[in-house]
C-alpha positions as CSV (number, residue, x, y, z in Angstrom):
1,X,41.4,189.8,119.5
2,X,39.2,189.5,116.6
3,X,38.8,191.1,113.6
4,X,37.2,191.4,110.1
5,X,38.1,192.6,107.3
6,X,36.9,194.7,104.4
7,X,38.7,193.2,101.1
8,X,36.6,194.9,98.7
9,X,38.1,198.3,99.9
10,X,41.3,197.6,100.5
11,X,42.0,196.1,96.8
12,X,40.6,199.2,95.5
13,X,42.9,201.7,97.2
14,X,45.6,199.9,96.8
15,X,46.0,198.4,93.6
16,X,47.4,201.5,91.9
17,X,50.2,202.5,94.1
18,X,50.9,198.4,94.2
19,X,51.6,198.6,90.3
20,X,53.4,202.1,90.3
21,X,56.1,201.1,93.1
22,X,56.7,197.4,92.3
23,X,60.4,197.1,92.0
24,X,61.8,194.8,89.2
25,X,64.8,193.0,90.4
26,X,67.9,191.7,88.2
27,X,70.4,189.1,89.0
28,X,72.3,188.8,85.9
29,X,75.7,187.6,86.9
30,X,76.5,183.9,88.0
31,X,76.8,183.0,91.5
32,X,78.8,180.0,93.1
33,X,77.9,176.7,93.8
34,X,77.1,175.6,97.4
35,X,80.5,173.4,97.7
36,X,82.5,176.8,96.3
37,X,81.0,178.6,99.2
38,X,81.5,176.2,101.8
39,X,85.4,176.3,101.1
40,X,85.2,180.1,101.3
41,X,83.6,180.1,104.8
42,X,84.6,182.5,107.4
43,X,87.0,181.4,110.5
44,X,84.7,180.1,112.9
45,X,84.0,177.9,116.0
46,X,84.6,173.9,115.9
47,X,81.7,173.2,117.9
48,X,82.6,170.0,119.5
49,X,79.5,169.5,121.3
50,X,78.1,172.8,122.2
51,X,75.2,172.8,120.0
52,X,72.5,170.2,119.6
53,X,70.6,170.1,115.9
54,X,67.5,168.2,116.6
55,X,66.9,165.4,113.3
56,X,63.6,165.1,113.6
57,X,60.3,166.8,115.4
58,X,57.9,165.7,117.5
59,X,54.0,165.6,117.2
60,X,53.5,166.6,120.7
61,X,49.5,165.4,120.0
62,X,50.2,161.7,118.8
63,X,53.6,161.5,120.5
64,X,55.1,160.6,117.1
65,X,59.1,161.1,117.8
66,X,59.8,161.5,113.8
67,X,56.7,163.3,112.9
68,X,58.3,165.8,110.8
69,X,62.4,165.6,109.6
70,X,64.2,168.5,110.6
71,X,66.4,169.9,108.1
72,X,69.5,171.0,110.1
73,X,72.5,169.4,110.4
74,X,76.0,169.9,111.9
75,X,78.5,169.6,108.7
76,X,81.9,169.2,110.9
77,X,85.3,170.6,109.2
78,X,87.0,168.2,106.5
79,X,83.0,167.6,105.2
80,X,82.4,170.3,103.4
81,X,86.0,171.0,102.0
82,X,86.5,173.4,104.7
83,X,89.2,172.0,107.3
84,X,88.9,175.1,110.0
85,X,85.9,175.5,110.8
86,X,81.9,173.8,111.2
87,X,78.8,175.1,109.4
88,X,75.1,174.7,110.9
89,X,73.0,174.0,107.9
90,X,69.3,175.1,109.0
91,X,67.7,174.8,105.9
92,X,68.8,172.3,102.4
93,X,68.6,173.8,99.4
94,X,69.3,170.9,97.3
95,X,66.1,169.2,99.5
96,X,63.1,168.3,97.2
97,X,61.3,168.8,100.5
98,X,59.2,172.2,100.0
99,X,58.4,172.7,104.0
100,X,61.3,172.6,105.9
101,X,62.0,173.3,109.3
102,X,65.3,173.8,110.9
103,X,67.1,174.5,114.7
104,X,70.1,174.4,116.7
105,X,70.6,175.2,120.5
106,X,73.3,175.4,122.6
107,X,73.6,172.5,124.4
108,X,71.9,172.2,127.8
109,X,73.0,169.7,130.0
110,X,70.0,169.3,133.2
111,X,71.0,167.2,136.1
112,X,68.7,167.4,139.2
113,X,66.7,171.0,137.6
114,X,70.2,172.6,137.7
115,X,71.7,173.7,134.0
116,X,75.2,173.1,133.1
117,X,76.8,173.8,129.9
118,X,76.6,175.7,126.9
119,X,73.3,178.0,128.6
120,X,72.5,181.5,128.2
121,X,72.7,183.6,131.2
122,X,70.1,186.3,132.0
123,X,72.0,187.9,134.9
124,X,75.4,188.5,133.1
125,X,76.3,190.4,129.9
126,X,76.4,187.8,126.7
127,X,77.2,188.2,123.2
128,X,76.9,185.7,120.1
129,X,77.8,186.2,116.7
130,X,77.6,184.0,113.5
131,X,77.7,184.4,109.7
132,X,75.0,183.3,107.5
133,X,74.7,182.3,103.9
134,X,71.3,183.2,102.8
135,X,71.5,181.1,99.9
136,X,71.8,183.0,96.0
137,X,67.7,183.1,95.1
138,X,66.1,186.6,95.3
139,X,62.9,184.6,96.2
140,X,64.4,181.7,98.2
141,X,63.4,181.1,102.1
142,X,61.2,182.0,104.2
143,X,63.7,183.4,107.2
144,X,65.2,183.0,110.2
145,X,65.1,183.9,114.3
146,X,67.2,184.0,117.1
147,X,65.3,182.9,120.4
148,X,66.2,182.9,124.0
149,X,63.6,180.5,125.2
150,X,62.9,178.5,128.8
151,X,60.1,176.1,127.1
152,X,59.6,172.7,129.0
153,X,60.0,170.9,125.5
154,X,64.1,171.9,125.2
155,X,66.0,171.1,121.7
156,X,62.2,169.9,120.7
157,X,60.5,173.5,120.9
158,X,59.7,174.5,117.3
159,X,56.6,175.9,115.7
160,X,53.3,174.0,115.6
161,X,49.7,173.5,114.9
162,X,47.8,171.3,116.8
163,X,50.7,169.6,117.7
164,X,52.0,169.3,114.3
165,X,55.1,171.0,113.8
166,X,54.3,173.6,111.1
167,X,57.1,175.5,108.5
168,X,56.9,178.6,106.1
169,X,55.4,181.7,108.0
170,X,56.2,180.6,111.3
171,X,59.7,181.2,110.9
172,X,59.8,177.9,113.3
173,X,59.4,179.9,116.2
174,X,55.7,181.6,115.8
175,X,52.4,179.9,116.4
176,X,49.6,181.0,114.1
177,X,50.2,179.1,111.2
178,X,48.9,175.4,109.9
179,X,50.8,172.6,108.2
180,X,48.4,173.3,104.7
181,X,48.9,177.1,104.9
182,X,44.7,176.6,104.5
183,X,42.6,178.5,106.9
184,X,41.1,175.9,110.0
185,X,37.2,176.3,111.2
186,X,39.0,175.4,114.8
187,X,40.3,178.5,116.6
188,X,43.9,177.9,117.5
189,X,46.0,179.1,119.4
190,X,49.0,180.5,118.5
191,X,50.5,181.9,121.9
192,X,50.5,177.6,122.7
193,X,51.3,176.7,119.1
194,X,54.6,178.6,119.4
195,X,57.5,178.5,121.7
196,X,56.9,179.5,125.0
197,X,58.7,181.4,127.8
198,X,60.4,182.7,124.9
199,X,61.6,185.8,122.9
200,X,62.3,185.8,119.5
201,X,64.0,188.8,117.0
202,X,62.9,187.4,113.2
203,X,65.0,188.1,110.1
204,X,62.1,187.6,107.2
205,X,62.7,187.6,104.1
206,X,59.0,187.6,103.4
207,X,55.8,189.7,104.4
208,X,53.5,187.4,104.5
209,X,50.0,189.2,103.9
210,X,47.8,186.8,101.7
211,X,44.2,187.1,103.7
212,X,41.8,183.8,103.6
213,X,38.6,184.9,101.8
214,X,35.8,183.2,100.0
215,X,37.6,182.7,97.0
216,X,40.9,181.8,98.2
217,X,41.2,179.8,102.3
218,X,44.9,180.4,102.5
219,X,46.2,181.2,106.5
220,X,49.6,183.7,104.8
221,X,48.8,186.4,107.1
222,X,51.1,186.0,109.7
223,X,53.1,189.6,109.0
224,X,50.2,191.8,108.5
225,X,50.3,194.6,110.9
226,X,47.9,196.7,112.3
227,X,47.0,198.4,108.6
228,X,45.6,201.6,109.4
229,X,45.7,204.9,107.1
230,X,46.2,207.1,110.3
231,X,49.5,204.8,111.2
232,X,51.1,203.9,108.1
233,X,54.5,203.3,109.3
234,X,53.0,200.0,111.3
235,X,52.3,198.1,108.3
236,X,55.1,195.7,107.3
237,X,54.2,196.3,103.2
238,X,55.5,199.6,103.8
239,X,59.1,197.8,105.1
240,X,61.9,198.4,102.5
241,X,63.0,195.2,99.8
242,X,59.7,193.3,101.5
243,X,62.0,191.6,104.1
244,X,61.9,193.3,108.0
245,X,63.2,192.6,111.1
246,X,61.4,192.6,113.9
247,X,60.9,191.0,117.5
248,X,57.6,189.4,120.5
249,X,56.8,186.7,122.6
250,X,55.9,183.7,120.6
251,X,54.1,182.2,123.7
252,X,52.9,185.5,124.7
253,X,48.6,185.7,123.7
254,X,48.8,189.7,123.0
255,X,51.6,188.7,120.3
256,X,48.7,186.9,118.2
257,X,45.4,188.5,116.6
258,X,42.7,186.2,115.2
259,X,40.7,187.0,112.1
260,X,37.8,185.1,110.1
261,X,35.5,185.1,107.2
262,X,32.6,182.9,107.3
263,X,31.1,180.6,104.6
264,X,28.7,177.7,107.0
265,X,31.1,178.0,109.7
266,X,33.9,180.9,110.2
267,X,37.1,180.1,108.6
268,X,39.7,181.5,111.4
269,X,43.6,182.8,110.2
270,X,46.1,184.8,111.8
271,X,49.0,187.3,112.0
272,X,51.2,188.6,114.9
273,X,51.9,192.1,115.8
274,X,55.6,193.3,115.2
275,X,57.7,195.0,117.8
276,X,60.3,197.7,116.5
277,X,59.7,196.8,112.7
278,X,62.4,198.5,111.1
279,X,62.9,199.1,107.3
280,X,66.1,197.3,107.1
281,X,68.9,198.3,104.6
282,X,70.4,194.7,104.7
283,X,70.1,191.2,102.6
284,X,68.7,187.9,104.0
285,X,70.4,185.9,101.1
286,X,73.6,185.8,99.2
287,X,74.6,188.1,96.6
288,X,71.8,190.7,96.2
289,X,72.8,194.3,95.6
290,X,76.6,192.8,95.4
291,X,76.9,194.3,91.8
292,X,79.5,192.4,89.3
293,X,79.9,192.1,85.4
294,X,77.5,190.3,83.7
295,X,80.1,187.9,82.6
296,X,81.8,187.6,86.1
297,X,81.0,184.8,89.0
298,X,80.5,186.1,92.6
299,X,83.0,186.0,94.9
300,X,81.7,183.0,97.0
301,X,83.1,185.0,100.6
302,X,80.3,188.0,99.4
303,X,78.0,185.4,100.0
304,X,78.5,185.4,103.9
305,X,76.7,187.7,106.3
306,X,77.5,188.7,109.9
307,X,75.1,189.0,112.7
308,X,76.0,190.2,116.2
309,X,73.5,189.7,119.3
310,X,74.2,191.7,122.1
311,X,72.0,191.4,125.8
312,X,72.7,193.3,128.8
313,X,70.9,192.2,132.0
314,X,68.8,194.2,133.9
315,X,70.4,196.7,136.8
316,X,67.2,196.2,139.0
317,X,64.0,194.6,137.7
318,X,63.2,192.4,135.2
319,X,64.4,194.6,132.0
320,X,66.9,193.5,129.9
321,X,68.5,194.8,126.6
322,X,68.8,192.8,123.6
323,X,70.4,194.2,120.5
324,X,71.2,193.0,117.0
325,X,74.2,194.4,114.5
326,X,73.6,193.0,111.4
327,X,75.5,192.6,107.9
328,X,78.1,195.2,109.5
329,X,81.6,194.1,107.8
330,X,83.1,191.6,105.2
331,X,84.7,188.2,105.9
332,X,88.1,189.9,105.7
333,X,86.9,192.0,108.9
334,X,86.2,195.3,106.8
335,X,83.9,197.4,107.1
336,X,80.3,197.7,105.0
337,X,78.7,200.7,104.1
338,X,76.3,202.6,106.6
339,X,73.4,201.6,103.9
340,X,74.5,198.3,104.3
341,X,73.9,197.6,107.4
342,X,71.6,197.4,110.3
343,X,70.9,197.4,113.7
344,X,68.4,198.2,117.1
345,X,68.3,197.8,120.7
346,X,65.1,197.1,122.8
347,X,63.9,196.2,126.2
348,X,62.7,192.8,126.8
349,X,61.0,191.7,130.3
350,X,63.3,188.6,131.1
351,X,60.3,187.5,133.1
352,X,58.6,186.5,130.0
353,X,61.3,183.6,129.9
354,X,61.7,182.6,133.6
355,X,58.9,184.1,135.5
356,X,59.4,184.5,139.3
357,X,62.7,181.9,139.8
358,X,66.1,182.9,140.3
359,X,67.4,180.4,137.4
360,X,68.3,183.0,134.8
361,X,69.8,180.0,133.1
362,X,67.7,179.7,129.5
363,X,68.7,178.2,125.7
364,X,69.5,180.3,122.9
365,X,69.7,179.2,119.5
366,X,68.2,179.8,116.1
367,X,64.6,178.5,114.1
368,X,64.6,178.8,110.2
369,X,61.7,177.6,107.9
370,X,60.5,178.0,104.3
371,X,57.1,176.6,102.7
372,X,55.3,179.8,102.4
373,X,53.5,179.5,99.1
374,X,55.6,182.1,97.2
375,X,58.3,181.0,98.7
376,X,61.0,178.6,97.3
377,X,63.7,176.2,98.5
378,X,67.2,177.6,99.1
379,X,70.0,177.5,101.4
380,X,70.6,178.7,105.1
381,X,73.8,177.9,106.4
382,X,75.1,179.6,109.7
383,X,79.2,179.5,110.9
384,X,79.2,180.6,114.6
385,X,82.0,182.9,115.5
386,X,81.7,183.5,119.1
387,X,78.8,182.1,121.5
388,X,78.7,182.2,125.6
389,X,80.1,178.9,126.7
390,X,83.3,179.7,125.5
391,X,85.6,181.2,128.4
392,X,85.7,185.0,126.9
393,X,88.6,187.4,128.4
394,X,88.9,190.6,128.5
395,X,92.8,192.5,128.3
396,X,93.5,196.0,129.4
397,X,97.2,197.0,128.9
398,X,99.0,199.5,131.5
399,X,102.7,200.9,131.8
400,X,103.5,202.5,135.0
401,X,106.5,204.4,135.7
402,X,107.5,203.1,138.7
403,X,110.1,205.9,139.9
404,X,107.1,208.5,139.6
405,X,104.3,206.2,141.1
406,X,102.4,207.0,137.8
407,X,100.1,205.0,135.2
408,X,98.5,205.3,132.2
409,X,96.4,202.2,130.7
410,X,96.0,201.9,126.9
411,X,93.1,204.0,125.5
412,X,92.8,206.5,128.4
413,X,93.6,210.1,127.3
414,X,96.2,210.4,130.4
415,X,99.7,211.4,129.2
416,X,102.6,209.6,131.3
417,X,105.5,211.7,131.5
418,X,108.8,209.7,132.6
419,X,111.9,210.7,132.4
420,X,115.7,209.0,131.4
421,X,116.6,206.0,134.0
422,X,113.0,205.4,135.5
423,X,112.0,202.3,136.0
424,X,109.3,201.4,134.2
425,X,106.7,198.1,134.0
426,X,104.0,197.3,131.5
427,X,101.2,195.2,132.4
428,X,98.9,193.5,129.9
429,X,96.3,191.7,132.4
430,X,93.5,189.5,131.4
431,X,90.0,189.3,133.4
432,X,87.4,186.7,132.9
433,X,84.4,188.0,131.8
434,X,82.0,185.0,131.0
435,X,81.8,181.8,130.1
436,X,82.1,178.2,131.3
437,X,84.6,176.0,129.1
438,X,88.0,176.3,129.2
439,X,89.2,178.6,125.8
440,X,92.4,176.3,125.3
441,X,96.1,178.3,125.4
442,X,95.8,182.6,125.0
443,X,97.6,184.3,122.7
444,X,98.0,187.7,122.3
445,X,100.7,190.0,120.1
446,X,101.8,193.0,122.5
447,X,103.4,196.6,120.8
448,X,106.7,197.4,122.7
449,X,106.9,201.4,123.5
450,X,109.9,203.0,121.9
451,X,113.1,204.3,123.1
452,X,112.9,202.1,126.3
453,X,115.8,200.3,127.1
454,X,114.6,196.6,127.9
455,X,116.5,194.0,129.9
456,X,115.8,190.4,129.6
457,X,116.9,187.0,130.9
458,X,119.7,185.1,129.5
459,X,117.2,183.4,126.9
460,X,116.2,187.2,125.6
461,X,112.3,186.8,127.5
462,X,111.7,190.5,129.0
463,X,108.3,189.5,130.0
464,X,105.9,186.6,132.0
């Protein structure tokens, strides 16, 4: 799809409302250093091998293997003055390095086409949650994605141009944008220039709406959406505190739209269109709206996020739920204000990812990237709390009075009525419910009922 654009216009109407509801934003209190909030990390998974953090890209043109250095590394426990737990580092914000890329996925071990190992699977119920520390600039990165993706380049898929992996807009996921965020008189393609058999739900911190023009050939255009004064609410201006959340298919061609101005020859940039935008309530970095006295330091834990991805398979058919809970509690596991938080749930055609085959076996991992031009160099750390390979069980616990033949389980509304000298048995059962590596020993802390008389072996154990 092609369009042009009438500049002239637009920076007319718009100017005065731009300069009426500009917000000014104040960070006046000190925030932690990077090692402080590394210490203060939430509980989270040793990852062992799971995950696989690529070092450096690929130009899939030249076949240069270290074309572009990735900026994500695994920082294990006892490295970062944290002994319990690992942190994902996606993007360095004590780099010099302006364009940085970053990814992890879980590890996918292929042997004879058949996946093994830390996968994704489409057919069963699946849930991953991390926390992330956004870093402490109002104007630091770019953002972030989480992707489920089946493309034939594996742990290499990340954003490109030509071949040329390509930061800043792209989010590392997207096609669309160019390694010199300049406009290109070759037409690209952005449904090939980003990663395919894949959908992607984007946490942005930017909107990214600078149109090329004669005065200015700059492709930051990738999050303008469909601007039209008869449908406002599509426009990602319009999103709350600039940054949105949104989802597509960046290897889908409908996802992309082409635009141009023309000087000898047309001068082509682009932008996506957004699925469910949403004006989000939450913070991509560290310690905005977080308010302290001037003269006090952030509390390095406020600097961690939570984010929760939920998919449910499809019951016939190829649609799927995927859903997203995000900034929803503290590190301490309370709760955060309603205003504080956000989340949505939306369909997704699974086919998109895996086409016609019965493998329902795809990665899933996370892209981050900064190097927009207004955008700066900070930190994005990520702690993963729960991801699928992990065995994951499920307890339900029962008493049954066994004189009466009657049961209630815990949570039901059914009232058990027994009466003095029945037998009675409680049952706290465990059920697989995904998974393929072994959890490691289970345990679990079980409330006693009251008034119950309980008999146990000569070495006090009441219960196996």
């Amino acid at each position: 799809m092609k369009k042009r654009i009438g500049f002239l216009y637009l920076i007319i109407f718009l100017l005065p409302f731009i300069q009426l509801f500009k917000p000014t934003m104040v960070q006046a209190y000190s925030v932690p250093d990077r090692t402080s909030v590394y210490e203060h990390a939430p509980k989270g998974m040793k990852l062992n091998d799971f995950v696989t953090a690529p070092e450096y890209y690929t130009n899939t043109k030249t076949n240069d293997t270290t074309a572009f250095k990735s900026s994500s590394k695994i920082i294990r426990a006892g490295d970062s003055n944290n002994d319990s737990t690992d942190i994902i580092q996606l993007l360095d914000g004590s780099s010099t390095q302006k364009k940085q890329i970053g990814s992890f996925w879980g590890t996918v071990k292929d042997s004879n086409g058949n996946k093994t190992y830390n996968y994704f699977d489409l057919s069963k119920p699946q849930e991953i949650s991390v926390w992330f520390y956004g870093g402490s600039k109002v104007d630091g990165y770019d953002g972030f994605a989480f992707v489920l993706q089946n493309d034939d380049l594996g742990d290499q898929a990340i954003s490109r141009s030509n071949g040329v992996p390509t930061a800043g807009e792209t989010l590392g996921v997207w096609g669309g944008g160019t390694p010199d965020n300049k406009t290109t008189t070759t037409k690209l393609s952005g449904a090939s220039d980003g990663i395919q058999k894949s959908v992607a739900i984007e946490f942005d911190h930017y909107v990214n709406k600078t149109a090329g023009s004669f005065s200015n050939s700059v492709n930051d255009y990738l999050d303008y959406d469909k601007f039209s004064m008869s449908n406002p609410g599509n426009i990602v201006m319009n999103q709350l505190k600039t940054g949105h959340i949104a989802w597509n298919y960046p290897g889908d061609t409908a996802t992309y739209m082409e635009n141009s101005y023309s000087l000898i020859l047309n001068n082509y940039f682009y932008n996506i269109t957004h699925r469910g935008p949403v004006q989000n309530n939450s913070y991509f970095t560290g310690y905005d709206g977080l308010e302290v006295a001037n003269s006090e330091t952030q509390d390095p834990r406020n600097g961690w996020r939570h984010l929760k991805i939920t998919y449910t398979p499809p019951t016939t058919g190829t649609t799927a739920r995927l859903s997203y809970l995000i900034n929803d509690k503290f590190p301490d596991g309370t709760d955060k204000m309603q205003t504080a938080q956000d989340s949505k749930t939306f369909s997704i055609d699974i086919s998109k990812l895996i086409g016609t085959s019965d493998d329902k076996k795809v990665r899933w991992g996370f892209t981050a990237s900064t190097g927009s031009p207004e955008s700066s160099i900070d930190d994005l750390d990520m702690v993963i709390e729960k991801m699928p390979s992990i065995v994951d069980m499920k307890g339900t616990s029962q008493i049954t009075d066994v004189t009466k033949n009657s049961s209630k389980t815990l949570g039901s509304t059914k009232e058990l009525s027994t009466s003095d000298g029945d037998e009675i048995k409680l049952e706290q059962k465990l059920a697989y419910s995904g998974g393929i590596s072994e959890s490691g020993e289970i345990k679990a802390t079980v409330g006693l009922p009251e008034n119950v008389e309980y008999n146990g072996d000569a070495n006090g154990v009441i219960v196996k």
